[in-house]
N, C-alpha and C positions, 0 to 999 in steps of 0.2 A: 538615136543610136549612140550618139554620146556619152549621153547616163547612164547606159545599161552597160558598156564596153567597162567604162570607168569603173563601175559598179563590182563587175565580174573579174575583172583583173584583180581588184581588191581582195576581192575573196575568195581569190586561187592565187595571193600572196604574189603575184606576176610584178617586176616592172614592166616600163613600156619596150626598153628594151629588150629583156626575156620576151617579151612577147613578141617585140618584132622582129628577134632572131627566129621564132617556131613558124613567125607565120613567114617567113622570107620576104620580109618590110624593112620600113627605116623606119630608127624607133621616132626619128623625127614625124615621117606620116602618120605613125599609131598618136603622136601626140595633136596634131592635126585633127586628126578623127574625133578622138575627145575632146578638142575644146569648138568642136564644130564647125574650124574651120575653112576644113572640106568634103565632100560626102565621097563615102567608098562606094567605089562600081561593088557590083552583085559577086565580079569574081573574087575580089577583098575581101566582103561581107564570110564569103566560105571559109577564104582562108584564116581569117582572125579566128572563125569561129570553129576550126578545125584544130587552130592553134589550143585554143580555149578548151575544148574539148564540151561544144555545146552546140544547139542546134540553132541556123543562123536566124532562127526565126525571134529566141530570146534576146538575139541584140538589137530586133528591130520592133520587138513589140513594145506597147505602153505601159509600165510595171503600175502599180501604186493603186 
């Protein structure tokens, strides 16, 4: 989930912060998230990815 979160912020120009205002976080946990380390509960996963505007299944699938 890591790489992809990292990944998607990028390319929706997001900081972590922008992002952990949308998704009602601390942009300190969004950065947690991303360096892996600690794993978001399921209710996170929605909201990051609600944030994001994507389906949570993108931030947990294996890209590449």
């Amino acid at each position: 989930m890591a790489i992809n979160l990292r990944r998607i912020r990028h390319d929706k120009q997001l900081t972590q912060e922008e992002l952990a205002d949308s998704a009602s976080l601390s942009a300190r946990y969004i950065g947690a998230i991303e360096r892996a380390d600690v794993s978001a509960s399921v209710t996170v996963l929605g909201q990051i990815a609600e944030a994001l505007g994507v389906e949570p299944a993108e931030l947990v699938t294996k890209s590449g």
